[in-house]
Short mmCIF file of the C-alpha atoms (twelve columns), coordinates in Angstrom:
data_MODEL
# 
_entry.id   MODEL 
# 
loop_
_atom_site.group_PDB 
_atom_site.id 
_atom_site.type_symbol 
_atom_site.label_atom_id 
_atom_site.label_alt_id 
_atom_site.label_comp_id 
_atom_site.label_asym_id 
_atom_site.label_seq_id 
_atom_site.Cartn_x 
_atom_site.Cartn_y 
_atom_site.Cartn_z 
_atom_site.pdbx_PDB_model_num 
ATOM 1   C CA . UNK A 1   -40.617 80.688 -10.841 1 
ATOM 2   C CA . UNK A 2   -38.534 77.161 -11.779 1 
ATOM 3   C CA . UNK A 3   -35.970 76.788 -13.271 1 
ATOM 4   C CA . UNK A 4   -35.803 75.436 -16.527 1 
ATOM 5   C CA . UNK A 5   -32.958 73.331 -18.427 1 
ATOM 6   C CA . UNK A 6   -32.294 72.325 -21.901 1 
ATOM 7   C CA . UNK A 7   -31.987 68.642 -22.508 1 
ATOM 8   C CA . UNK A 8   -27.857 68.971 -23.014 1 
ATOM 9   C CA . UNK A 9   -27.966 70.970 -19.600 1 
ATOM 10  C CA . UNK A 10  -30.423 68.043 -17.522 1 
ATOM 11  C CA . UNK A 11  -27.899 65.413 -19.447 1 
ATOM 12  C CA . UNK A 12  -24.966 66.840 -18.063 1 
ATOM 13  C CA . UNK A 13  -26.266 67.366 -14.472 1 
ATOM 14  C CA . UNK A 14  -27.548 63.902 -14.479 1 
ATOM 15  C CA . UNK A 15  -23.743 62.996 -15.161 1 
ATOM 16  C CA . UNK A 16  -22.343 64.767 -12.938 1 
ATOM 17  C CA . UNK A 17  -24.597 63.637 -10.332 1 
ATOM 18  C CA . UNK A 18  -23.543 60.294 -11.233 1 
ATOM 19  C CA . UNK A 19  -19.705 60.679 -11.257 1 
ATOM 20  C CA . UNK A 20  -20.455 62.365 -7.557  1 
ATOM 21  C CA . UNK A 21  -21.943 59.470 -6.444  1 
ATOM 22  C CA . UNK A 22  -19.209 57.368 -7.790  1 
ATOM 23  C CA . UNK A 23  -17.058 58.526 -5.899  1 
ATOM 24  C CA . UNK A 24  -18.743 58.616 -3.002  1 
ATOM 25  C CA . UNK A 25  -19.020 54.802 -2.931  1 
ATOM 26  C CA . UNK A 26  -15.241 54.359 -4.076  1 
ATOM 27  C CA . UNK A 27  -14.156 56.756 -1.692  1 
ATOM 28  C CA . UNK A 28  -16.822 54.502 1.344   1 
ATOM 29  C CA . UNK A 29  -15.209 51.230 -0.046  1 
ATOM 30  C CA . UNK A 30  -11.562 52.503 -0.558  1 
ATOM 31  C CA . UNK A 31  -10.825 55.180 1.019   1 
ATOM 32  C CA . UNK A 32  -8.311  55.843 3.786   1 
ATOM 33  C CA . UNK A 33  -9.109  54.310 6.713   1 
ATOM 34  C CA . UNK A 34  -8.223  55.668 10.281  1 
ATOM 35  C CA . UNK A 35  -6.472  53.949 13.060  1 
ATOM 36  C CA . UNK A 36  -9.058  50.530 12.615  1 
ATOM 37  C CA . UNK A 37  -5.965  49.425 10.267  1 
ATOM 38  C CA . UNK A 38  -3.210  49.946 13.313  1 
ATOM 39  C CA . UNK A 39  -2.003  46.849 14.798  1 
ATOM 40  C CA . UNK A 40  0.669   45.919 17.707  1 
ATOM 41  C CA . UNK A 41  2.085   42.255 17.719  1 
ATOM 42  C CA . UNK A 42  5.190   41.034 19.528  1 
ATOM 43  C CA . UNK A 43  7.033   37.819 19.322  1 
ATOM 44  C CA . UNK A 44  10.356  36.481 18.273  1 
ATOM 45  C CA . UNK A 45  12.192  37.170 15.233  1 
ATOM 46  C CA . UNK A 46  12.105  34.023 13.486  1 
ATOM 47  C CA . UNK A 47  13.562  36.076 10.250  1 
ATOM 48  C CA . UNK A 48  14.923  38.975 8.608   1 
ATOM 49  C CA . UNK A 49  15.781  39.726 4.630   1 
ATOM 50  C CA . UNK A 50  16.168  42.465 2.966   1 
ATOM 51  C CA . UNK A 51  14.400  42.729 -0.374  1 
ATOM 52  C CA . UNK A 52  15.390  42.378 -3.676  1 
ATOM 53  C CA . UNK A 53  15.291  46.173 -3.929  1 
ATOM 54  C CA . UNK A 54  14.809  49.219 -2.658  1 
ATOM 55  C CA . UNK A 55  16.901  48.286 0.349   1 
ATOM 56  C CA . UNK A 56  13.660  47.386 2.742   1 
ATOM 57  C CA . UNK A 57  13.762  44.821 5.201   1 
ATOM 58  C CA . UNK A 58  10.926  41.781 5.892   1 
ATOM 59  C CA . UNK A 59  10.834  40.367 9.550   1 
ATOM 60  C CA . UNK A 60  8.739   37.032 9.927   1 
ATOM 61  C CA . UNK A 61  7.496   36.697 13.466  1 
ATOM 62  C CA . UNK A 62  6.721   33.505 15.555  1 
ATOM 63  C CA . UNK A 63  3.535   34.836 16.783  1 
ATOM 64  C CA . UNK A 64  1.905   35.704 13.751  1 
ATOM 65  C CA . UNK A 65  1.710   35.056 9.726   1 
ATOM 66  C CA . UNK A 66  1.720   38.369 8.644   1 
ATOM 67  C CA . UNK A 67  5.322   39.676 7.656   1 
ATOM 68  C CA . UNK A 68  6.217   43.024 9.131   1 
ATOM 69  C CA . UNK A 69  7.749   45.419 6.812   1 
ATOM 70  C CA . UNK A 70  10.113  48.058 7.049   1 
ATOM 71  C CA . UNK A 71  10.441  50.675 4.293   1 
ATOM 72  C CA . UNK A 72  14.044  51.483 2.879   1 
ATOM 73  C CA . UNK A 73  14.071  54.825 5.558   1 
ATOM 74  C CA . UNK A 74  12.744  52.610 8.437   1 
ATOM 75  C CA . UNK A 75  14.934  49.785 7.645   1 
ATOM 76  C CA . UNK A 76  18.407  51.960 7.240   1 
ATOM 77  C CA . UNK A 77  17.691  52.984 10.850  1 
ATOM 78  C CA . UNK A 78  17.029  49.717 12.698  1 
ATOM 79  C CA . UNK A 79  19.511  48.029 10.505  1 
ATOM 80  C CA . UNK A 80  22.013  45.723 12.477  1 
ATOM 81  C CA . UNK A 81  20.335  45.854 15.846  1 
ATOM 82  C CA . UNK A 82  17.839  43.504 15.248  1 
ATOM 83  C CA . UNK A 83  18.382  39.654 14.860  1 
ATOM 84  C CA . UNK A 84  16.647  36.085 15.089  1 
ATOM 85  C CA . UNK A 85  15.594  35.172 18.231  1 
ATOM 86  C CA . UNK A 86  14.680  38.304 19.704  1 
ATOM 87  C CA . UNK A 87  11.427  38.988 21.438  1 
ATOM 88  C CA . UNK A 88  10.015  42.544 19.640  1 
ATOM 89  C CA . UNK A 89  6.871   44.231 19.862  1 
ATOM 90  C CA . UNK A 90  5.853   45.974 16.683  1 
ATOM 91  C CA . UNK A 91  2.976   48.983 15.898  1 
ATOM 92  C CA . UNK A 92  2.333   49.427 12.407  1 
ATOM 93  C CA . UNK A 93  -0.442  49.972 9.715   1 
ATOM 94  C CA . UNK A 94  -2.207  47.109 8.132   1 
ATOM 95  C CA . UNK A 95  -1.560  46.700 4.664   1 
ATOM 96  C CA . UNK A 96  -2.127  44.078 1.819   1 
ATOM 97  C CA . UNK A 97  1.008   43.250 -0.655  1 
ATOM 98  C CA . UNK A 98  0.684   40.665 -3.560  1 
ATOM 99  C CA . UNK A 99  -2.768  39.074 -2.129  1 
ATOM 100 C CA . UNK A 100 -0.763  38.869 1.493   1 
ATOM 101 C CA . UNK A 101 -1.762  40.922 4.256   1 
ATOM 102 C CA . UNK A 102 1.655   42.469 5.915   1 
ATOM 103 C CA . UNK A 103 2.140   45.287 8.552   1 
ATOM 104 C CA . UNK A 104 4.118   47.958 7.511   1 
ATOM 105 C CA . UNK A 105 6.496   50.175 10.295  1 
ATOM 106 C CA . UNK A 106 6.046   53.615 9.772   1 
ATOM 107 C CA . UNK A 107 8.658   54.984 12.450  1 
ATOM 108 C CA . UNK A 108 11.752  53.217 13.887  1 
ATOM 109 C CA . UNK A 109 10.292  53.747 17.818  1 
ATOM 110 C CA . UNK A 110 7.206   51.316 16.129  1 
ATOM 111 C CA . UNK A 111 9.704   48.781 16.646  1 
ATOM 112 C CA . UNK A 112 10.825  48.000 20.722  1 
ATOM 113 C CA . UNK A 113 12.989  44.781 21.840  1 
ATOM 114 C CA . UNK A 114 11.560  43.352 24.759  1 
# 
């Protein structure tokens, strides 16, 4: 007792084996990752600017190369108490921007004055 297919019926099992499998390996190589991609840094404020638009904010640390970024919802929250020269700690998700690798602040609390 097997089961028997016609060749249009094997051709399109073969394919959608195949687009299963694809993504299955971009899902391995791109998917969301857990909390590997979290991070925690502290240092001093060396800078803060806002962007260009969308009214988010980019802090450059002393301590590390990576710019810390704070979304527009993030950034209207923290906005004014934060400036130069102050020592912060900062949790956030690691994230890649224009080639650059940057952590981004999900939460105002991800961002503590030391």
């Amino acid at each position: 007792m097997g089961i028997w297919l016609q060749r249009e019926e094997k051709i399109a099992v073969v394919l959608l084996l195949m687009a299963l499998s694809s993504l299955a390996v971009a899902y391995w190589a791109f998917g969301v990752s857990g909390s590997d991609d979290d991070i925690s840094l502290s240092g001093r404020i060396v800078s803060i600017r806002e962007t260009r638009t969308g009214g988010h904010i980019i802090i450059t640390l002393d301590s590390t190369p990576m710019q810390i970024f704070l979304p527009a919802r993030v950034a209207k929250e923290v906005r004014g108490s934060l400036s130069p020269g102050d020592r912060v700690q900062v949790r956030g998700r690691v994230s890649e921007y224009m080639g650059r690798s940057e952590v981004e602040v999900s939460r105002p609390s991800d961002i503590a004055r030391l």
